[in-house]
C-alpha positions in Angstrom: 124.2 102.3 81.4 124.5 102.7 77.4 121.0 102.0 77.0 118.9 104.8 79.0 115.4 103.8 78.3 113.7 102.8 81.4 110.0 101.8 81.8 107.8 102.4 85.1 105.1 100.5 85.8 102.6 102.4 87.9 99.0 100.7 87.3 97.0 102.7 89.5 98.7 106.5 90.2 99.6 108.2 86.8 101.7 111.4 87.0 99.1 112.9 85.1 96.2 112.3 87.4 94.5 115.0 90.1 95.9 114.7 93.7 94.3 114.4 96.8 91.6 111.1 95.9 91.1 107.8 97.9 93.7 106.4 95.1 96.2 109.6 94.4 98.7 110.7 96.5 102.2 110.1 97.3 102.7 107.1 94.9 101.5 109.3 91.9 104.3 111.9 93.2 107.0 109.5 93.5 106.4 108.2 90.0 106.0 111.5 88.7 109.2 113.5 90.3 111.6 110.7 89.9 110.8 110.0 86.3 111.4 114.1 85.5 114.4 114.1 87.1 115.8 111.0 85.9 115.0 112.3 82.2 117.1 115.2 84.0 120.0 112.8 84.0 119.3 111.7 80.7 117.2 108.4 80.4 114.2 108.3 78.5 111.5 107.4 80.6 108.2 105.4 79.7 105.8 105.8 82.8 103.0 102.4 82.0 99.7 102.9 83.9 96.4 101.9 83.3 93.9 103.4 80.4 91.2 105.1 83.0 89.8 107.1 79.8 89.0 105.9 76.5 89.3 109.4 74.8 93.1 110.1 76.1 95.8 109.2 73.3 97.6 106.1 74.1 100.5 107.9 74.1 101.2 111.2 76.1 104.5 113.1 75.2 104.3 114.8 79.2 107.8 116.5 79.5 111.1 116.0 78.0 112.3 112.7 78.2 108.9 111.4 79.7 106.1 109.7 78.0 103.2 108.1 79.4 101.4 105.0 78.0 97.9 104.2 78.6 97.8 100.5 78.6 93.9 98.9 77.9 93.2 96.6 81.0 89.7 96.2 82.1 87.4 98.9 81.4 88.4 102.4 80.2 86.8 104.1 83.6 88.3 104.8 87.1 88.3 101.5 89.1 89.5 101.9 92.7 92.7 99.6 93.0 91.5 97.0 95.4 89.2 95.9 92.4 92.3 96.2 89.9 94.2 92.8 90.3 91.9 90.6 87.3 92.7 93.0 84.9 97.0 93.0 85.3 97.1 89.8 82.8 95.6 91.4 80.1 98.1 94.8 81.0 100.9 92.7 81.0 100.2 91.2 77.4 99.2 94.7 76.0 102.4 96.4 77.7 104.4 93.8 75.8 102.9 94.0 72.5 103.2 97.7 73.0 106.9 97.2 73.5 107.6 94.6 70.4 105.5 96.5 68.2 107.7 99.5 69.1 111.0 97.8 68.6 112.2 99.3 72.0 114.7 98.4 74.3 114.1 99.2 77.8 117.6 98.2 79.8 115.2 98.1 83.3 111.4 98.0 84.2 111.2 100.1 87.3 107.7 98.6 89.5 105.5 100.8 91.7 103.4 98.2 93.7 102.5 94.7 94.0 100.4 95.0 91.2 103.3 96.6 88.7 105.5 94.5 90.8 103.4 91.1 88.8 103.3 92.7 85.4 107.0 93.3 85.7 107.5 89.3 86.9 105.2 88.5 83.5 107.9 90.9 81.8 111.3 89.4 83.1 109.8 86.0 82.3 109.1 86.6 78.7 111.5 89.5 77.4 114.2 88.9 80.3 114.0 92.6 80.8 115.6 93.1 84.6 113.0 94.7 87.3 113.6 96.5 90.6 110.4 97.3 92.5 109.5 100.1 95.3 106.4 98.5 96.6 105.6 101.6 98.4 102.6 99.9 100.8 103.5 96.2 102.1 100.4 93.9 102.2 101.6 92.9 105.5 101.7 95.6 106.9 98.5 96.9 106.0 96.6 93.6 107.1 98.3 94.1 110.7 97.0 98.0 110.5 93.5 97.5 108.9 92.5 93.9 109.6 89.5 92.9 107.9 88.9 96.4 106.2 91.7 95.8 103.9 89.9 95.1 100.6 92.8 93.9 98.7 92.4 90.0 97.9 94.3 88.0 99.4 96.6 87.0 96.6 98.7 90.4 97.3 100.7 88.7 99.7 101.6 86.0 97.7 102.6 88.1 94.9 104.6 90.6 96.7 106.5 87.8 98.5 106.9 86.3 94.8 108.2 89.7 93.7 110.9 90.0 96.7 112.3 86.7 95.3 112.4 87.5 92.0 113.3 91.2 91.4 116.7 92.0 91.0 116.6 94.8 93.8 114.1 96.5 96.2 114.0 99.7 96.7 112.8 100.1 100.4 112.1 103.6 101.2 112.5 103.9 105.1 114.7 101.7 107.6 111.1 100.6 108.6 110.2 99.6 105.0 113.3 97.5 105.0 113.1 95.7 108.6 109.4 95.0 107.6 110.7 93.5 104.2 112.8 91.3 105.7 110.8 90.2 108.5 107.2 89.5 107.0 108.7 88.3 103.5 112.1 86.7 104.0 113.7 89.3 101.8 117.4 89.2 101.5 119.0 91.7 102.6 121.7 92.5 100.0 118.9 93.1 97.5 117.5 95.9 99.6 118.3 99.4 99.0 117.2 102.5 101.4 115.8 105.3 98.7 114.0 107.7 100.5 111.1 110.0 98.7 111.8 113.8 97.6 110.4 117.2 97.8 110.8 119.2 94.6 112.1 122.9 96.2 110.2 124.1 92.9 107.0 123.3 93.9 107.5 124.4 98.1 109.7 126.9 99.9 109.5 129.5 102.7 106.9 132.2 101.9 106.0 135.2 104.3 103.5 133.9 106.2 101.1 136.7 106.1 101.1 136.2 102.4 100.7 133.0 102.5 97.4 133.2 104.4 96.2 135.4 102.2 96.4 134.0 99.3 94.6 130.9 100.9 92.0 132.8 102.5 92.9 131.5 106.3 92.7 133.9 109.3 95.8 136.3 110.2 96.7 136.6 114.1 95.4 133.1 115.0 98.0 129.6 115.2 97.1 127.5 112.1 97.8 124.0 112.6 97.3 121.7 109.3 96.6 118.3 108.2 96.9 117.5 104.6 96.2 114.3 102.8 93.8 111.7 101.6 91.0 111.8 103.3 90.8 108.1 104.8 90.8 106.8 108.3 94.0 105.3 108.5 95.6 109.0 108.1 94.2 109.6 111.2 92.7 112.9 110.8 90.1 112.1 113.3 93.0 111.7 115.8 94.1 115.5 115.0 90.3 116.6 115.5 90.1 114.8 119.0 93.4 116.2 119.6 91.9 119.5 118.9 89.1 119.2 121.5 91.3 118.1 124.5 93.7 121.6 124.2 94.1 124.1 126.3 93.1 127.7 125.4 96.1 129.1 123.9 97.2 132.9 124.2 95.9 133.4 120.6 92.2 131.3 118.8 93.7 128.2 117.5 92.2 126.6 113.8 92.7 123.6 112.5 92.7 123.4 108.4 91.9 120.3 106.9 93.0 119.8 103.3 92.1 116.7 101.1 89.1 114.6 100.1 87.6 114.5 96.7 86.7 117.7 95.7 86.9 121.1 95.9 83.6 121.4 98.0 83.1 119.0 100.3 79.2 117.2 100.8 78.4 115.1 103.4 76.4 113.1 100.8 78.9 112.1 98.8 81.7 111.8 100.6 81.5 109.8 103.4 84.9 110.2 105.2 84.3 113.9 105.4 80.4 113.1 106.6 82.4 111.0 109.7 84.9 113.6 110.6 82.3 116.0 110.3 80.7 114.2 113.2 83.6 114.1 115.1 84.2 118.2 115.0 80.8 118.4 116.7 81.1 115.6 118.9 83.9 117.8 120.5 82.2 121.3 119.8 84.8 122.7 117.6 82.8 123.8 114.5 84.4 127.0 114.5 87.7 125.9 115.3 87.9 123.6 112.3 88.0 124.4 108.3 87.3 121.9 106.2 89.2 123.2 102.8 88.8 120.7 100.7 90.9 119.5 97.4 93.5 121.8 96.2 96.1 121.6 93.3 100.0 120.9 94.0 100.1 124.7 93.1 98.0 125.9 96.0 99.2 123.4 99.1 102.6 125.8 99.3 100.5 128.3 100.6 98.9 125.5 103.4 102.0 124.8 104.4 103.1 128.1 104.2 100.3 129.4 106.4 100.8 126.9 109.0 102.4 127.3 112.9 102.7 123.5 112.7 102.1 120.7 110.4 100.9 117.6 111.6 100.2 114.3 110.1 99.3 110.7 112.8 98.4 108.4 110.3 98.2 104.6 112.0 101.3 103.7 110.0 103.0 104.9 107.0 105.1 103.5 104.3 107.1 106.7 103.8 104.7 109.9 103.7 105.8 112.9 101.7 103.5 115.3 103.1 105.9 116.2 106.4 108.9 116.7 103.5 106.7 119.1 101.7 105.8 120.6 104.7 109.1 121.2 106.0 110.3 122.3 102.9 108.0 125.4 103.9 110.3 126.2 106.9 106.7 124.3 108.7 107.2 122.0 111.6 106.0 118.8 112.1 104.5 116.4 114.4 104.1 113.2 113.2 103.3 109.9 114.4 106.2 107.7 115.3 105.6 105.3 112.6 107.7 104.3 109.1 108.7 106.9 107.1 107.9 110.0 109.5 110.0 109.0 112.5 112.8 108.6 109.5 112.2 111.9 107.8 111.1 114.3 111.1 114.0 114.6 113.9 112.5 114.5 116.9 112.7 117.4 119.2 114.8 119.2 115.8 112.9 119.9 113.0 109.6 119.0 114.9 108.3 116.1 118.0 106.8 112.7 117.2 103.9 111.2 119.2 102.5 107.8 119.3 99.8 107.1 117.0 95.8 107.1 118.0 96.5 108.8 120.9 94.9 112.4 120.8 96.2 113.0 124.7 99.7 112.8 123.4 99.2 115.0 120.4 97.3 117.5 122.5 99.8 117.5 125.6 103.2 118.2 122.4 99.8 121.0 121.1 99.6 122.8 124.3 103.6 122.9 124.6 105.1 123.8 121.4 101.5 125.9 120.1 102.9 129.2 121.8 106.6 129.2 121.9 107.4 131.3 118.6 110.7 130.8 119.4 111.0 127.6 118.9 108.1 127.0 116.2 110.6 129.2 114.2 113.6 127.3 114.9 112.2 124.3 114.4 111.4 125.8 111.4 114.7 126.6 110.5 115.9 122.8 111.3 113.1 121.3 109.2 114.0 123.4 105.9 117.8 122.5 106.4 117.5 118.7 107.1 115.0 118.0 103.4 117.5 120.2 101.7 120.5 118.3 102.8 118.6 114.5 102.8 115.8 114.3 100.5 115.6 116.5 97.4 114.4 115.1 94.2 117.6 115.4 92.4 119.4 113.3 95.4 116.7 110.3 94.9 117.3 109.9 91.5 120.8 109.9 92.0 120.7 107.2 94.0 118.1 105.1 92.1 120.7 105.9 89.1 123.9 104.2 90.6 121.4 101.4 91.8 120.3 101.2 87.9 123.9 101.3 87.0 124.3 97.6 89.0 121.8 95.9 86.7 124.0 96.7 83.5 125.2 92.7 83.1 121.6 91.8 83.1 120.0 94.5 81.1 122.2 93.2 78.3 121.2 90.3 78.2 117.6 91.2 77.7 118.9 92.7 74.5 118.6 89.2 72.8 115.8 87.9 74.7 113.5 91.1 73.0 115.0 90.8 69.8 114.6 87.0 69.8 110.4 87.6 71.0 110.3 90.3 68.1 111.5 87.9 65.4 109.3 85.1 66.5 105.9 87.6 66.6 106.6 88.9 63.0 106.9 85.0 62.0 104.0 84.0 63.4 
């Protein structure tokens, strides 16, 4: 593509923003990784997300080849994104006028969820820049999951199904993702393109165990079994705590650490999701079994994952889920939840075992059989670390999101004279 200057549209989850909140997590990553290593293959990337602080520069020169551009919609404060939606007209006209004013070019807009997904429809319309969107969560989908405590209005659906018709291609990130796609919005299927999510082998790799633990303060000579993530109920953390209670007693004390939430220390007060879980640990007697760890940087989870005998992660259902690459990236395995992206990225009975989700028995019963067998913890192990490296590295996403980009090169050039023609007709008026 001669013109290499992309834009992302990512209203809610800025690269720049602190993992591990109700509203960060793998989204943020994905936007974040992918635009670094695209710069890596030489487009200039413009990641768009929402002004959340009126005292950061509109402009953030992050790394080379990425900026980030704070766009004014709503109020210059953290809103959580299921109150977002009124405010994606007034960052639609304010990403445009950021763009004419600019004089640039963008050859694609690149749309992280429905929400980016409608600015970018607003964009096409008036600039007739091209768009391909990774939704990343499917309205859906969620609805069939969480019912009525999905707080997102009920126009999402009709955007999203708006945005299957009119993006030029969808990136689906899981087989699931795709059948889902084309079953609850009609999408067709030679738009769809399976792009899995990364791991970035900078950030996670093997470590000596023993180190590991040390460095994050967790007990040597006992099995460490983690769960890492936002703290929300459809993760299913609780299901990992009731797991917990319905184990046998293993040949060695067995802890479960539980990383995530909103801060560093954890209060009961304020954060309500930890206050229920809480609950749940003494419901089933395991106070001392279970270690609440709170928030931690992406430069302290390696050593989590590290530490761990065995990651696990049963969330009710999952669009793609990063955590299990991270964690196999560590040489950990996993056992995840036969849902979306997990039963794509973990190989059951190879690089970890999958088990139905809200079903503690199950996880328990795969607990008590896998939790002593070293031997095959450690291959497992061995498989996990191989299969990421082989399938889902950073660098081989943005490959493939780059030959998809390459397809849109008739259309980007048109756009070309729709911006310049928008441009002339502002500085007349």
């Amino acid at each position: 593509m001669q013109n290499n200057r992309i834009a992302f549209i990512s209203e809610h989850a800025s690269p720049l923003a602190d993992l591990g909140g109700v509203d960060t997590g793998g989204q943020n990553v994905y936007v974040a990784q992918l635009a670094k290593h695209l710069a890596k293959l030489g487009y200039e990337v413009d990641v768009f997300t929402r002004r959340e602080d009126a005292l950061v520069p509109e402009v953030v020169e992050w790394v080379p080849g990425v900026r980030v551009v704070h766009v004014k919609a709503g109020p210059a404060e953290v809103v959580i994104k299921e109150n977002i939606l009124p405010y994606m007209r007034e960052f639609k006209n304010n990403m445009i006028k950021f763009i004419v004013n600019e004089g640039i070019h963008y050859s694609l807009v690149h749309a992280n969820f429905f929400m980016s997904a409608l600015v970018a429809m607003g964009i096409k319309k008036e600039l007739e820049i091209p768009f391909v969107v990774t939704f990343h969560a499917l309205g859906h989908v969620r609805r069939i999951h969480q019912a009525e405590k999905d707080k997102f209005p009920e126009e999402r659906l009709k955007i999203e199904e708006m945005a299957v018709q009119q993006a030029d291609y969808i990136i689906a990130e899981c087989p699931q993702d795709k059948e889902d796609l084309i079953e609850y919005y009609n999408a067709p299927e030679d738009k769809i393109t399976i792009v899995p999510c990364g791991f970035s082998s900078n950030e996670f790799y093997p470590m000596d165990k023993e180190v590991a633990r040390r460095v994050a303060g967790l007990p040597q000579g006992e099995h460490i079994i983690l769960q890492l993530g936002r703290m929300v109920p459809r993760k299913g953390v609780d299901n990992v705590i009731a797991a917990m209670g319905k184990m046998k007693k293993a040949k060695k004390p067995v802890k479960l650490v539980i990383v995530g939430g909103e801060c560093e220390e954890l209060e009961e007060e304020t954060c309500p999701e930890y206050a229920r879980l809480l609950n749940i640990v003494r419901e089933n007697n395991l106070i001392d079994s279970v270690i609440f760890a709170g928030r931690k940087n992406r430069q302290q989870l390696k050593y989590y994952y590290a530490s761990s005998d065995v990651f696990i992660t049963t969330p009710w259902y999952e669009p793609f889920g990063i955590t299990p690459l991270e964690a196999m990236a560590c040489g950990t395995p996993v056992i995840g939840a036969n849902v979306g992206g997990i039963k794509y990225s973990v190989a059951d009975g190879e690089t970890g075992w999958l088990v139905p989700p809200k079903d503690p028995e199950a996880l328990a019963n795969k607990l008590n059989e896998v939790i002593d067998d070293g031997a095959l913890l450690y291959k497992a192990g061995e498989n996990a670390l191989k299969r990421v490296n082989e399938h889902f590295t950073w660098a081989n996403v943005a490959s493939q999101i780059d030959s998809l980009y390459k397809q849109l090169r008739p259309v980007a050039k048109r756009s070309l004279i729709a911006h310049d023609k928008l441009k002339a007709k502002d500085q007349a008026a």
